[in-house]
GULUMRO-155344 format. One line per 4 residues: number of its first residue (from 1); for each residue x, y, z of C-alpha. Coordinates in steps of 0.2 Angstrom, whole numbers, plus 5000, padded with zeros to 4 digits. Each point is the difference from the previous one (the first is absolute). Last residue first. Layout:
! GULUMRO-155344
NUM> X:Y:Z; ...
***
This chain:
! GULUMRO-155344
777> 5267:5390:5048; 4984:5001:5005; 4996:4982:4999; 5013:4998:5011
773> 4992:5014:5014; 4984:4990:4997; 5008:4982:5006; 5010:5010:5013
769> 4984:5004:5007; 4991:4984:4998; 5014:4993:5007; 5000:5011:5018
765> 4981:4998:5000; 5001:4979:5000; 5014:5002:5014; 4987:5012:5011
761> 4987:4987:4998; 5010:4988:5008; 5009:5010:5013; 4982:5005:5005
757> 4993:4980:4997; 5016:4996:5012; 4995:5011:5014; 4982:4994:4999
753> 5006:4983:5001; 5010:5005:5015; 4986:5008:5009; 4987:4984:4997
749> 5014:4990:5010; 5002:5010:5012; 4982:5004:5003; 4999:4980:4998
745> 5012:5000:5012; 4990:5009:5013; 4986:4996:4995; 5006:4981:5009
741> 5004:5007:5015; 4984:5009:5001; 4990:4985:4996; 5008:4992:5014
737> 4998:5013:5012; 4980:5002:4996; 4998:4981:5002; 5014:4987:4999
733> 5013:5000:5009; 5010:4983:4995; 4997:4997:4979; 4988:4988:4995
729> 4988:5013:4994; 5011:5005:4988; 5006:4983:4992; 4982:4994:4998
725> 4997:5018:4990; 5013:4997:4989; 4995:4984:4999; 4985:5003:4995
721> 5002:5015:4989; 5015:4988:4989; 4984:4987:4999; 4988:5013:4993
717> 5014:5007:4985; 5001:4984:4996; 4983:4995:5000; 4997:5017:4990
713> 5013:4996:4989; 4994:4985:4995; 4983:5003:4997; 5009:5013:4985
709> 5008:4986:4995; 4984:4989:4997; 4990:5015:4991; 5013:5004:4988
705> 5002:4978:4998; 4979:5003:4997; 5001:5015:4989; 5011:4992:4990
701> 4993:4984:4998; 4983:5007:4994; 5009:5010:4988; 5008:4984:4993
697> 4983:4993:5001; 4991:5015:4992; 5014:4999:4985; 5000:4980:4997
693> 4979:5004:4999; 5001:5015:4989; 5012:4987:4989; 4987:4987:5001
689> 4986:5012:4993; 5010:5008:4987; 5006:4982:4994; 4981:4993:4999
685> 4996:5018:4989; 5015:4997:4988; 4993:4980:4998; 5008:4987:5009
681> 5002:4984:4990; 5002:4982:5015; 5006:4987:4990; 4992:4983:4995
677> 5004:4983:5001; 4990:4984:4993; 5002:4983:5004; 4995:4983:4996
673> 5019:4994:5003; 5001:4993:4983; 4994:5014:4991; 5009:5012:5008
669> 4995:5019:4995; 5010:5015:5004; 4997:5018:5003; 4981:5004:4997
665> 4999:5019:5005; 4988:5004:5016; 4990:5014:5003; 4992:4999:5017
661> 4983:5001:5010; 5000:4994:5017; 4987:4983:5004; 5009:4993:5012
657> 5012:5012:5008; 5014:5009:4995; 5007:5013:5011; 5013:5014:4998
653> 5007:5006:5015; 5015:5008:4993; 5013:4996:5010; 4994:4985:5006
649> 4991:4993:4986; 4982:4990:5003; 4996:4983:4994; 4981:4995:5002
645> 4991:4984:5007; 4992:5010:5013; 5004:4984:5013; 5016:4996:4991
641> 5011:5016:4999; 5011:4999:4988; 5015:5014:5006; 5009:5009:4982
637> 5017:5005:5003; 5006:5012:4987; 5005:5004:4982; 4982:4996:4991
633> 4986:4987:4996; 5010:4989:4989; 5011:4992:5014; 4983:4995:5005
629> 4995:4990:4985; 4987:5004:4991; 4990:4984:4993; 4989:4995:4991
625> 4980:4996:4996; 4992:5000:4985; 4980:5007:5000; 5003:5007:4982
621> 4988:5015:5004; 5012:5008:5013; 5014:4990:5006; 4999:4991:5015
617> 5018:5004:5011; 5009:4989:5015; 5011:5012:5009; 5018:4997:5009
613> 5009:4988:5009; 4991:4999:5016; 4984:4998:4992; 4985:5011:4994
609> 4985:4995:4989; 4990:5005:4987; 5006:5017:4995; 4990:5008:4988
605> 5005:5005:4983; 5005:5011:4985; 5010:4994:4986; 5016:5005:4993
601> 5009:4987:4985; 5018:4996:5000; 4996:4982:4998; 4981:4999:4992
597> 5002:4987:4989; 5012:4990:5014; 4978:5001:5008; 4994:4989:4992
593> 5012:4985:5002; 4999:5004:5018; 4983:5002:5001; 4997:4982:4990
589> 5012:4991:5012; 4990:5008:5014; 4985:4994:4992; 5007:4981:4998
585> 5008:4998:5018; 4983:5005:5007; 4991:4987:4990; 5014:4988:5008
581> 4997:5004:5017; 4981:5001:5000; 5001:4983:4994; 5013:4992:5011
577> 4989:5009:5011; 4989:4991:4996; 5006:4984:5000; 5006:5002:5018
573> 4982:5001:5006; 4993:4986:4990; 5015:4988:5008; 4994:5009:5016
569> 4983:4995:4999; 5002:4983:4994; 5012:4998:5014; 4989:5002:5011
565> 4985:4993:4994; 5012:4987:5004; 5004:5002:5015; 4981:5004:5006
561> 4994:4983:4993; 5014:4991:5011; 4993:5008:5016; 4982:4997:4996
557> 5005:4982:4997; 5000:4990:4979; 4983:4991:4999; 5003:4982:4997
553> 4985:4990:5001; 4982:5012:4999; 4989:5000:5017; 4986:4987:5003
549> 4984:5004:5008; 4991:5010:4986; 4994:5022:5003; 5014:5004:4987
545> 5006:5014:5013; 5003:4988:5013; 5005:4987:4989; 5015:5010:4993
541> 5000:5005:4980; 5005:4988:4986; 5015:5003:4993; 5006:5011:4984
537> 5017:4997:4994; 5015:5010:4999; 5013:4988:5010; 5008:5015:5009
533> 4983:5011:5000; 4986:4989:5006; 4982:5007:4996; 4984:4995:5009
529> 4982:4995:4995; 4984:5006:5005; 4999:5006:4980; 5000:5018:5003
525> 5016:4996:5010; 5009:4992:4988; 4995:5014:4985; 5005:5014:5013
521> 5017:4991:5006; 5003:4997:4980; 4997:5017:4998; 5010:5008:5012
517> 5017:4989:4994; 4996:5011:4982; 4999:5016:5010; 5018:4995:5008
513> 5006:4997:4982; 4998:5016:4992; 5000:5005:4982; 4984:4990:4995
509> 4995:4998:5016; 4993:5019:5003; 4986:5003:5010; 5002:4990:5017
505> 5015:5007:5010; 4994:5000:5016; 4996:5010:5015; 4996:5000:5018
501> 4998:5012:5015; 5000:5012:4986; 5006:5019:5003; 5005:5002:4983
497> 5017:5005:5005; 5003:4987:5016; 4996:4985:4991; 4996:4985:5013
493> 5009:4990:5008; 4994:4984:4992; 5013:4984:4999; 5002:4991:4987
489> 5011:5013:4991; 5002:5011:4986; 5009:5016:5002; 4997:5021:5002
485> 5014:5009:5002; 5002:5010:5018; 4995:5018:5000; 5011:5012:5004
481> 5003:5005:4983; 4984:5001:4995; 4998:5016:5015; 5017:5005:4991
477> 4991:5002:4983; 4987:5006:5006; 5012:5017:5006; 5009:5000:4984
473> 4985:5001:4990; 4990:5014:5011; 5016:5010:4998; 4991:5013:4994
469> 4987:4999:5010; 4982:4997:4995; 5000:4982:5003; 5007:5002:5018
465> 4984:5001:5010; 4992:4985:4992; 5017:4990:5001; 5002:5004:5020
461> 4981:4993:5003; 5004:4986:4987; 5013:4996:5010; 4992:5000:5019
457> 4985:4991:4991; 5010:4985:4996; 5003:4998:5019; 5015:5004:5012
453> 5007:4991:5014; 5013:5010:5008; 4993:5016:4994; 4998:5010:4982
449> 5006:5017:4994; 4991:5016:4998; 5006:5018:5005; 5005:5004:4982
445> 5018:5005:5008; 5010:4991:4986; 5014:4994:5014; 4985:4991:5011
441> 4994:4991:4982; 5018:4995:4998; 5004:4994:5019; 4982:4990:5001
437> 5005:4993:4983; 5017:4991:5006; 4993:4996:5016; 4986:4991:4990
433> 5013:4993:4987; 5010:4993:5017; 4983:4992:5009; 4997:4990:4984
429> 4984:5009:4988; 4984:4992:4999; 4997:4982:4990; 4997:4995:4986
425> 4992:4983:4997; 4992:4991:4983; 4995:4985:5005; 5005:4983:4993
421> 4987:4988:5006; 4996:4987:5014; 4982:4995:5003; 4989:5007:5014
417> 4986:5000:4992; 4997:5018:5006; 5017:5004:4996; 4996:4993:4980
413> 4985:5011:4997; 5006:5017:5010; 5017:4999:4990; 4990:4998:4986
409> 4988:5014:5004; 5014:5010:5003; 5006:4997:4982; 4984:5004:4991
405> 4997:5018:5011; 5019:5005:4994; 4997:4994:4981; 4986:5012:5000
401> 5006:5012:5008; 5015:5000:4987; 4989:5000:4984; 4993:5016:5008
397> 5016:5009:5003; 5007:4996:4983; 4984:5006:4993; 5000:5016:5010
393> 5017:5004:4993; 5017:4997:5005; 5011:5009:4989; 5016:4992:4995
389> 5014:5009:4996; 5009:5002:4983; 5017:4996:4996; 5005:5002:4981
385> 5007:4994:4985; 5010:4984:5009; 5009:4988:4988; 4994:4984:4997
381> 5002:5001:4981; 4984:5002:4995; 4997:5015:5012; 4997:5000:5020
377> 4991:5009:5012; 5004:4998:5019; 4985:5001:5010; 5001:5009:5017
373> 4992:4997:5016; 4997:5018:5012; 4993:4996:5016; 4987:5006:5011
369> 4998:4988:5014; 4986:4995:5007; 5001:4990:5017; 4982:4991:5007
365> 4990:5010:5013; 4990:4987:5003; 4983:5014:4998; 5009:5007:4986
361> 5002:4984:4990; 4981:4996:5004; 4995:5016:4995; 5010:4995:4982
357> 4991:4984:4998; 4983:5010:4998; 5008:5009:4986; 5004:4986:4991
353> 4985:4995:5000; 4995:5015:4994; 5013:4999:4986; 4995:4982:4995
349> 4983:5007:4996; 5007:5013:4991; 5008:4988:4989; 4985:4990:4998
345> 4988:5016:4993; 5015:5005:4989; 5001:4983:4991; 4987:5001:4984
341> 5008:5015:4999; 5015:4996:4997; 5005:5012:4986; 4988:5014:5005
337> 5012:4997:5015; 5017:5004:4994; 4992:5014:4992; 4995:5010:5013
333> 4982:4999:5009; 5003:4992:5015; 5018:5011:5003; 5010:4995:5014
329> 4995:4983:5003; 5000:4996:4979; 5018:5006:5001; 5005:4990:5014
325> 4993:4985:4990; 5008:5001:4984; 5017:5007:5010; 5000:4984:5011
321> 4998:4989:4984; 4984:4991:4996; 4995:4982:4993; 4984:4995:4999
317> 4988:4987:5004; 5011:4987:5007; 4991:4983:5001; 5000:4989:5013
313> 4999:4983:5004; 4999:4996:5021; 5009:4995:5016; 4992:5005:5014
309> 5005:5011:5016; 4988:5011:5010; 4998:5017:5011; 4988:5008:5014
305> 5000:5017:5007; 5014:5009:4993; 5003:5015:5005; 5000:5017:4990
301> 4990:5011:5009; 4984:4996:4988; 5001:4982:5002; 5010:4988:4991
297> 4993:4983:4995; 5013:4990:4989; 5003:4986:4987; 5019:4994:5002
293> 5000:4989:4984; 5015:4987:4994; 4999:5001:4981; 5001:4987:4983
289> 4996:5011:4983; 4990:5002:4985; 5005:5012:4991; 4996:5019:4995
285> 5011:5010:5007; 5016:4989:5007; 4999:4996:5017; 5019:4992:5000
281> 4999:4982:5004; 5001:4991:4983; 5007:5013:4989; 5014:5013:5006
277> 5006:4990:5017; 4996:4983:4995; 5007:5001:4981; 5012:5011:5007
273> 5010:4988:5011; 4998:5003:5018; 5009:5013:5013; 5003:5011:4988
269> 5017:5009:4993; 4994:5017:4995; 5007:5011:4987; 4998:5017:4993
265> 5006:5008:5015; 5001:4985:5012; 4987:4991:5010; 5006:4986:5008
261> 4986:4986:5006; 4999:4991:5016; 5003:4985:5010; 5013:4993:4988
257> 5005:4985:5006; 4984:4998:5006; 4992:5001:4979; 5013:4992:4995
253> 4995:4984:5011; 4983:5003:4998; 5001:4998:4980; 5011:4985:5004
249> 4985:4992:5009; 5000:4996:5020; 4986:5011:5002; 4989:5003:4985
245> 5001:5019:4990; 4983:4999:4990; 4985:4999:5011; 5011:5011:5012
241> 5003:5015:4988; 4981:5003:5001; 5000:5021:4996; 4993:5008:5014
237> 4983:5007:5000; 4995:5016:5012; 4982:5002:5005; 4991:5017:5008
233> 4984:4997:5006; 4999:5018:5005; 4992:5008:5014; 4982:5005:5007
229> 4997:5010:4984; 4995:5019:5004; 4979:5002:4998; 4997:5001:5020
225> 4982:4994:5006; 5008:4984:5004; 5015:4991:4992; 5005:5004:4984
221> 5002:4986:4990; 5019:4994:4996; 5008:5010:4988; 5012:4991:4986
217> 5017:4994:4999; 5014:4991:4986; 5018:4996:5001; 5009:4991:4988
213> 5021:4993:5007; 5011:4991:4991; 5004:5010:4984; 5017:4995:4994
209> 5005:5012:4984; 5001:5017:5008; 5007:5015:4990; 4988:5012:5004
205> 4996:4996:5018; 4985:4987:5006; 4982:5001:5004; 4991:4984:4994
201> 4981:4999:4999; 4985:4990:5009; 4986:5000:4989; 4989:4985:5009
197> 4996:4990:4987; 5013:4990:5000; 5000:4996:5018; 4997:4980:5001
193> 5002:4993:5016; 5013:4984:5000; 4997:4983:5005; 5004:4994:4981
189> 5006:5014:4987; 5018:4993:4996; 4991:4985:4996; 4993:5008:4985
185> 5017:5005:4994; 5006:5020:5000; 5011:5004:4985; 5018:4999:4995
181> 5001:4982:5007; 5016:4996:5012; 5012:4988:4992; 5012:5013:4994
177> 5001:5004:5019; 5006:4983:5007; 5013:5003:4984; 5007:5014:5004
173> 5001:4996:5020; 5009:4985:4996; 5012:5007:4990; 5003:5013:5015
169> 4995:5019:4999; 5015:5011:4997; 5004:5017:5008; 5002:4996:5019
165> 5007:5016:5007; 5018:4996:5007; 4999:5020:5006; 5018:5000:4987
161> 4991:4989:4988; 4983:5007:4999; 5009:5020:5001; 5014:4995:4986
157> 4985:4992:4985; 4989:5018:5007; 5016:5013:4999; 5002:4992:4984
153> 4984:5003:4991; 5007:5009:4984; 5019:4996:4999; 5010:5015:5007
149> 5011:4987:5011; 5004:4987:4985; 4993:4984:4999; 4996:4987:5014
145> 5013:4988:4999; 4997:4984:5009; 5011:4988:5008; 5016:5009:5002
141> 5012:4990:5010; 5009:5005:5017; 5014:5004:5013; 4997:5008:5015
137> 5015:5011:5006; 5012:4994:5011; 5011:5001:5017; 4986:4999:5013
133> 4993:4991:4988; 4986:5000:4987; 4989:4988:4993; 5009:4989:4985
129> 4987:4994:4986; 4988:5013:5002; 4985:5004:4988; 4999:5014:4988
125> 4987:5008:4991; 5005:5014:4988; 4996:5018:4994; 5011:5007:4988
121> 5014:5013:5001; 5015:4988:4995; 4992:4989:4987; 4994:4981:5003
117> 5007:4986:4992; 4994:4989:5014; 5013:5007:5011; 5007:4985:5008
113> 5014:4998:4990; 5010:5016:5003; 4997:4994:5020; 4989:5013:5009
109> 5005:5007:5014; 4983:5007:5012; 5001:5017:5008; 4999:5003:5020
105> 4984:5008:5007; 4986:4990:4998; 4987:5013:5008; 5006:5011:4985
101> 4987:4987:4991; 5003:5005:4980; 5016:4989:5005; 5018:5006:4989
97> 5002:4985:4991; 5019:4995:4996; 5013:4997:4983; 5017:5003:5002
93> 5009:5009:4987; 5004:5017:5007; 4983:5002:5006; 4986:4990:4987
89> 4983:5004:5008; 4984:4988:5000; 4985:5009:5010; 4990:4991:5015
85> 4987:4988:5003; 5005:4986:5013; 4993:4981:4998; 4991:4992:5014
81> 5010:4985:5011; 5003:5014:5017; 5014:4990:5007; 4994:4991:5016
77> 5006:4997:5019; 5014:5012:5001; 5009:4997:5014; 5008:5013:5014
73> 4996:5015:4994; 5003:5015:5011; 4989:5009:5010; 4996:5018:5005
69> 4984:5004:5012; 4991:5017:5002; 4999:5006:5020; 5002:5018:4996
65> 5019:4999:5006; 5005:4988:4989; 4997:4980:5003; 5016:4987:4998
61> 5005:4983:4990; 4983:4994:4997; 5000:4983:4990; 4994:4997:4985
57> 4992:4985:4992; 4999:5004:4979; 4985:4999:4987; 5006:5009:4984
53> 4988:5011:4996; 5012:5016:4994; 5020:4993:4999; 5012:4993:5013
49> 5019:4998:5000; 5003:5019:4997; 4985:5005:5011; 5008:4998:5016
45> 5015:5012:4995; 4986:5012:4998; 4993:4998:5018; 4986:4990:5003
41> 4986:5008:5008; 4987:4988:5012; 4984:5002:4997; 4988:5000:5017
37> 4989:4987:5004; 4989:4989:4989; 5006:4982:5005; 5005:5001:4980
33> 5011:5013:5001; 5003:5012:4988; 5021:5000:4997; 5004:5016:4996
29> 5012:5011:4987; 5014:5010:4997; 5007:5005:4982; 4991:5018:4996
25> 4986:4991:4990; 4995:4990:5015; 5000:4979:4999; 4984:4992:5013
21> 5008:4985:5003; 4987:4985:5008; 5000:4993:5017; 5007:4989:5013
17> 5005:5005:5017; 5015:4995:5011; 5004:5007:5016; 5015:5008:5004
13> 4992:5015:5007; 4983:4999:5006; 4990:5015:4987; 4982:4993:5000
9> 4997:5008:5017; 5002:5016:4994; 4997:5012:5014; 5016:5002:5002
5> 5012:4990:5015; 5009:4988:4987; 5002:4983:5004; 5016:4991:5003
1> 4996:4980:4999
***
């Protein structure tokens, strides 16, 4: 076999690898591996016989010179089966869909009878009856018609179908849950602590409707002569999703295939049915419900010096927003908290704690990165009115200390019974995205950066003495950006932004599977007992921790265990980003649509990033991001400079940076691209700077080719002196008769010249004479 001599070691030619198409909106595409090495790129001619998640063995026909691997398909294994969403058009009579996935890349042919009486314009579902070929199109059959592309909502029905987003809960899932009591049963109470008169209350956002989490926290008794609590006993209950949601049920099953909930402006698609994610489980003021408990001790700096799990009954107390109770922080005695005022003396107490917490945060050095979220605003009709930030308040941060300190405490519970889990693992940045941010914070000149093995406290050192800059959220963005993506796995590595040796996703198993997989391995432990992923059961624990001779029959290997928590973890991984993904698709839509309202419009704005071809620009106020392209910035070469991430002109030395101020005009708006260009507007003041520029430059240059030419006559004029004066003294008799031979010429020489400058001048009197005696005449 011929290998390669690069570093990549996965790039043997001729050999045969197996993978899945990644399609590119500009034609080419990948195939991702599945041994994990690096994608191969398929050329455009490659693509025209395979489509976007087809399954495919590849073989790699040659490497470039960066070491990268190009293959071409051999086999495909498997056709992608799920339907394509895309828009009907009618061109020149024949009917096709043009994909809403550019990733797809060729259009599909419809036959005239396989178009479900749909209109040209609309949205469709259409599944293939003929793949494509080297030589053909797809063909296929319209099997669902979505409605027209303005139709309220239809970014969200074209996101869950295009990210494959499960949308519908099973038959048998509707009618498992229809047979679930609306209200607590008296067995549902056995073995469990009751807490209802504990006045725990919910802390959620405005438009909330799943509550899973009630905190609650009072002052321990001050220790010695000193009148300052000790601590806090500080306790965090979590809706009881587990008592509900069985393994092995067809509730569980959609609640894993979905792994998580999508939120949407104005829509969300949850990961359980509502009755169970808006009634049963969600804590609800003012009912009775099921919870799993962290109950804590925290001392006065902030650690957390004993902890338990139980399952209890609960009852919320009260419901507050994040404004409710960051108003009632900031002001005591406002009106927000003559209101509550039964509650102000608890929500203070759940502020000290939360205080208490922080030094612990500063003492790890955990990441914390000021970042602007955005909510988009929409009317009746799905339309956006308005963008608006998000402001994180004391309460948010309060409600997320809290949440932090339960899910370490899990991680702590279940590593300590040494029973497998999902964790939730995020990892320091790769020794490439560390180069990469050594070179840019090197390029900035802040005189900071971070070593070969850095810590959490080597960012939030660079992000405390950034926050005041104006750039401050450029800069933390590419510290986030170096940073790894935090994942699900069995195995514990720790999470490398909060600084935890191990952490867990505990609080939240009404939108998330991986919290709901915590709590059966909580419950299984807390009953000595020990729970099996694959087959979903719960077996008895081993002898040696039981205290009895024999040992439980059957019990899957640690190696096998590992697997396929695994593949649980990467499964819930992938969902969301599928997640993350989709919702993403859905606001830029919503941009886009809202901002070909604004076409021809000027805003002001901030540049938010820099590439190769051109400048990325937030506008001001309506937080939408676009794009001026470089051919837009000006008659000349532009150079992009990576490490500063700026783009400077050559002849005129303009620079844009991160964070530069410009005036953009929206030019063009493509809603099905996702994309927004701008153009650069130049006030009079701009041009008169930029011309004074182009003219210092061009005065610059001339003094500098002046300053060149007049060098060169000096070298010149230098090397004619040394030869001359090589060729003299090389001359036979030297010395005083030498020289004397040689004046001797010269004199000559110097005697003629003088002669001819005489006979000169004389000739130049001559004509100025007869030039006066003709003016005369």
């Amino acid at each position: 076999m011929i290998t390669t001599s690069s570093s990549n070691a996965g790039a043997d030619l001729l050999s045969e690898v197996s993978g899945t198409v990644q399609g590119h909106r500009d034609g080419h595409g990948f195939v991702v591996r599945d041994d994990g090495q690096p994608d191969l790129y398929l050329a455009p001619q490659e693509m025209r016989a395979v489509l976007h998640r087809d399954r495919v063995k590849a073989r790699i026909v040659r490497v470039d010179r960066r070491g990268r691997p190009e293959g071409r398909v051999l086999e495909i294994l498997e056709r992608r089966k799920r339907p394509i969403i895309g828009r009907l058009l009618n061109e020149g009579g024949v009917w096709l869909v043009a994909p809403e996935d550019k990733r797809y890349g060729q259009d599909i042919l419809v036959p005239k009878n396989a178009t479900a009486n749909a209109a040209a314009g609309q949205v469709v579902a259409i599944e293939l009856t003929e793949p494509p070929s080297m030589y053909s199109q797809p063909v296929g059959r319209v099997t669902e018609v979505l409605g027209d592309i303005d139709d309220p909502g239809m970014e969200i029905e074209i996101a869950v179908r295009k990210y494959e987003v499960p949308h519908r809960f099973l038959p048998e899932t509707l009618a498992h849950t229809a047979r679930l009591p609306d209200k607590l049963r008296a067995a549902d109470l056995k073995q469990r602590i009751d807490l209802r008169d504990v006045p725990l209350v919910t802390i959620d956002g405005e438009d909330a409707r799943d509550f899973d989490d009630a905190v609650y926290a009072e002052p321990m008794p001050p220790s010695g002569r000193s009148k300052a609590p000790a601590g806090w006993r500080l306790v965090v209950a979590i809706a009881d999703v587990s008592h509900y949601v069985k393994p092995g049920e067809a509730l569980d099953q959609d609640a894993y295939e979905r792994a998580t909930s999508v939120y949407f402006p104005r829509r969300v698609i949850p990961m359980l049915p509502e009755k169970l994610s808006n009634g049963l489980c969600s804590l609800n003021p003012d009912e009775d419900r099921l919870a799993m408990v962290c109950d804590m001790v925290v001392d006065a700096d902030g650690e957390v010096q004993a902890y338990q799990f139980f399952p209890a009954v609960m009852r919320s107390h009260a419901r507050f927003t994040y404004t409710e109770v960051a108003a009632i922080l900031a002001n005591t005695r406002g009106a927000e908290a003559v209101r509550r005022r039964e509650r102000v003396p608890q929500l203070l107490n759940l502020h000290e704690a939360y205080r208490a917490l922080l030094k612990a945060r500063a003492r790890r050095g955990a990441v914390d990165f000021e970042s602007t979220e955005t909510q988009i605003v929409c009317d009746d009709h799905g339309r956006i009115e308005k963008i608006v930030p998000r402001v994180r308040t004391e309460a948010h941060r309060l409600i997320e200390e809290a949440m932090l300190a339960a899910n370490v405490c899990a991680a702590d519970f279940i590593a300590q019974a040494r029973h497998p889990c999902l964790y939730r693992v995020h990892e320091g940045p790769t020794p490439e995205k560390r180069a990469v941010l050594q070179n840019y914070l090197k390029a900035l000149g802040l005189g900071l950066s971070i070593g070969d093995n850095p810590r959490p406290g080597d960012f939030q050192a660079i992000a405390q003495a950034t926050k005041d800059r104006v750039d401050a959220m450029q800069i933390h963005s590419m510290l986030l950006r170096s940073m790894q993506q935090a994942i699900y796995t069995g195995t514990n590595s720790g999470h490398f932004g909060l600084a935890y040796e191990a952490y867990t996703h505990f609080t939240s198993p009404i939108r998330r599977y991986p919290d709901l997989l915590v709590h059966r391995v909580i419950k299984a432990v807390l009953q000595g007992r020990r729970y099996r992923l694959l087959q979903g059961d719960v077996v008895a624990a081993p002898a040696a921790r039981r205290g009895r001779a024999e040992a439980p029959a059957a019990l899957p290997t640690q190696d096998s265990e590992l697997e396929q928590w695994e593949a649980a973890g990467a499964h819930c991984s992938a969902n969301e980003r599928r997640a993350d993904e989709a919702s993403r698709d859905v606001e830029a839509w919503l941009k886009c649509r809202y901002m070909r309202e604004h076409l021809g419009e000027e805003f002001g704005g901030t540049v938010s990033s820099v590439a190769s071809f051109g400048l990325f620009v937030q506008l001001d106020g309506l937080y939408v991001d676009g794009l001026v392209h470089i051919t837009e910035l000006g008659g000349e070469y532009f150079r992009h400079d990576e490490l500063r991430q700026e783009l400077r002109g050559e002849r005129t030395g303009v620079r844009y940076v991160i964070g530069s101020r410009v005036r953009v005009q929206v030019s063009r708006v493509d809603l099905d691209g996702r994309r927004i260009d701008f153009r650069l507007v130049r006030d009079a003041e701009e041009e008169a700077v930029l011309l004074r520029a182009r003219r210092d430059r061009q005065a610059g240059a001339v003094a500098e080719l002046a300053a060149v030419k007049d060098e060169d006559r000096a070298i010149k004029a230098a090397t004619k002196r040394q030869v001359r004066a090589a060729r003299t003294g090389a001359e036979p008799g030297g010395g005083a008769e030498g020289r004397r031979r040689a004046a001797a010429p010269a004199g000559r020489k110097a005697a003629s010249k003088g002669a001819k400058s005489a006979r000169s001048a004389g000739g130049a009197a001559g004509k100025s004479a007869r030039g006066k005696a003709g003016r005369g005449r």
